[in-house]
N, C-alpha and C positions, 0 to 999 in steps of 0.2 A: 111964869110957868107956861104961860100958852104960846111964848116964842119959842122955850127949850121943847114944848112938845110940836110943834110945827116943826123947827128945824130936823129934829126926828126922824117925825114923817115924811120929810122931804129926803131926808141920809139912807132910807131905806128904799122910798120910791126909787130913787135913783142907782142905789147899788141894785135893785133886781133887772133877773133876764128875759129877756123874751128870746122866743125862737127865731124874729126878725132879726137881733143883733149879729144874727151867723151866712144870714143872706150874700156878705158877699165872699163868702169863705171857698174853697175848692177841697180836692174836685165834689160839684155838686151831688147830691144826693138824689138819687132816682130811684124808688123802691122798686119799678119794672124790671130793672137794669139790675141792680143786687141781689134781690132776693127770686132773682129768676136762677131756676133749676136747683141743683144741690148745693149744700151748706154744711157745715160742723160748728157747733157753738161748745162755749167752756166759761163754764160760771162760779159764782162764787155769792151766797148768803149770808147776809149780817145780822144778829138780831139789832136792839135798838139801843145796847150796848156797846154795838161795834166788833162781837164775838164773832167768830166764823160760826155757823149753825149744819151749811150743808153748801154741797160741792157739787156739781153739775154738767154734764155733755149733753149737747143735742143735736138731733140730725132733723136739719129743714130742707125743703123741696117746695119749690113755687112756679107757679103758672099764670101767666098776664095774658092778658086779651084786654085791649081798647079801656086800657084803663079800669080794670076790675081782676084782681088775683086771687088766685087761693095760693093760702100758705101752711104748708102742713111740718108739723115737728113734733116728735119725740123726744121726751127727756129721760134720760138715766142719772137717777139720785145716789148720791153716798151713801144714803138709807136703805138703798136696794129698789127705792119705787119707781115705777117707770109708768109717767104720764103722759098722754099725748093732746093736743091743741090743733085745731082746725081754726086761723082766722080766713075770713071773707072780706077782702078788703078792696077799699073805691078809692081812688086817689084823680082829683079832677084839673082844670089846669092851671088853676092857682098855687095846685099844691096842699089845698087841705085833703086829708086823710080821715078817712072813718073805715071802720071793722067791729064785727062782732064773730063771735068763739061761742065754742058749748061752754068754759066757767066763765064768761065775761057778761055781768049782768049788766042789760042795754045797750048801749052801741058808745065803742069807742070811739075816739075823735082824736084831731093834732090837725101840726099845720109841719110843712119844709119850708126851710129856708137854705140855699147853699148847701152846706155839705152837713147838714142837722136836721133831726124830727124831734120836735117836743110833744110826746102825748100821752090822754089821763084818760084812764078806765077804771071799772069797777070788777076786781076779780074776786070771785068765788074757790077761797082756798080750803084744803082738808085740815085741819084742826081738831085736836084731842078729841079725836072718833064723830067729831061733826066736820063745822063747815062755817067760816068765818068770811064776812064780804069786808074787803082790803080796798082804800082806790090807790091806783098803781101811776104815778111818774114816770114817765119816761122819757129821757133823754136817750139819743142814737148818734151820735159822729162817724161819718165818714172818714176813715183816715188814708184810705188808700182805692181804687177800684175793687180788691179782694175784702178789704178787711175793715172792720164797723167796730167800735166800743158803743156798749149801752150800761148806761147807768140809771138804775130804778131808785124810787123810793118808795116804799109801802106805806099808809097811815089807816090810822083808825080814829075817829072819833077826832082829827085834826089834828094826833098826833102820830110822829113815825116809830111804826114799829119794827121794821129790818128798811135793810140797804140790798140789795144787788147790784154788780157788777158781771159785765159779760163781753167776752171778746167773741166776735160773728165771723167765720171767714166762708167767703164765696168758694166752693172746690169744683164745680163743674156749673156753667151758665147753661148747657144745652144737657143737661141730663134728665132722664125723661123719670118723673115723680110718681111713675105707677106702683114700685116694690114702696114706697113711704105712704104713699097713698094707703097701699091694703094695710100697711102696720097699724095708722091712724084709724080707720074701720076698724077694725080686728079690737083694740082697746079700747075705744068707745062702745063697743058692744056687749066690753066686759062690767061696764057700769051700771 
């Protein structure tokens, strides 16, 4: 019994990923580099059943200085809601990553490797007239200089309860983020 449960844990060890196995992937992943200036994003949420729940666009705008960005996006739900996210984020020259956001409880964290970012936060979602804290997965691929898939996974209590998918595309590097900036103000204020 303690070799079949060794062998096991050894079958599992070995089939998981890290964010090091993509290190020598292309083209590398630079968050200064992509998520600078404007963006359109298109998503899609799963509950824990695999259903579609809700349906998503967003418009991002980013600004980098010496390794410190802000990234500002608005989303447009299927449901009609439209939410905005301010992340603050450090990215140093190893490549780990940390940010915090107005629903991100404490500071998120990740590392890059090559054309990948693996990172896990703790988000603060709206929930049947309250508010439910989720921690959030995230994987990001690089697939092209324009264009990023991210794939989330939500859990609670160590289990998941939806999936996200998201396709990121770069639409202007040099576009200046003041009209998304006053949106992201303007919504936060309505809180």
């Amino acid at each position: 019994m303690r070799i079949a449960l060794l062998a096991a844990t050894l079958l599992l060890t070995a089939c998981s990923k890290t964010v090091l196995d993509y290190r020598q992937q292309t083209p590398v992943l630079k968050l200064d580099e992509f998520f600078a200036g404007s963006g359109r994003a298109y998503g899609v949420l799963h509950d824990w059943r695999g259903r579609q729940t809700l349906r998503f666009t967003a418009d991002l705008c980013g600004e980098w200085q010496q390794g410190r960005g802000d990234l500002y996006e608005v989303f447009y739900f299927s449901d009609g809601r439209i939410e905005q996210r301010h992340w603050r984020l450090q990215q140093d020259s190893s490549g780990k990553i940390s940010g915090t956001a107005g629903d991100v409880v404490g500071e998120a964290s990740g590392q890059l490797a090559g054309n990948a970012l693996y990172w896990q936060y703790v988000l603060r979602i709206p929930y049947d007239g309250s508010t439910l804290d989720v921690t959030v997965k995230d994987w990001l691929y690089l697939i092209d200089p324009q264009n990023l898939i991210n794939r989330t996974t939500m859990h609670k209590f160590g289990l998941k309860v939806a999936e996200l998918t998201l396709s990121i595309q770069q639409t202007d590097s040099s576009a200046d983020c003041t009209p998304l900036k006053q949106q992201v103000a303007e919504l936060a204020a309505k809180l």
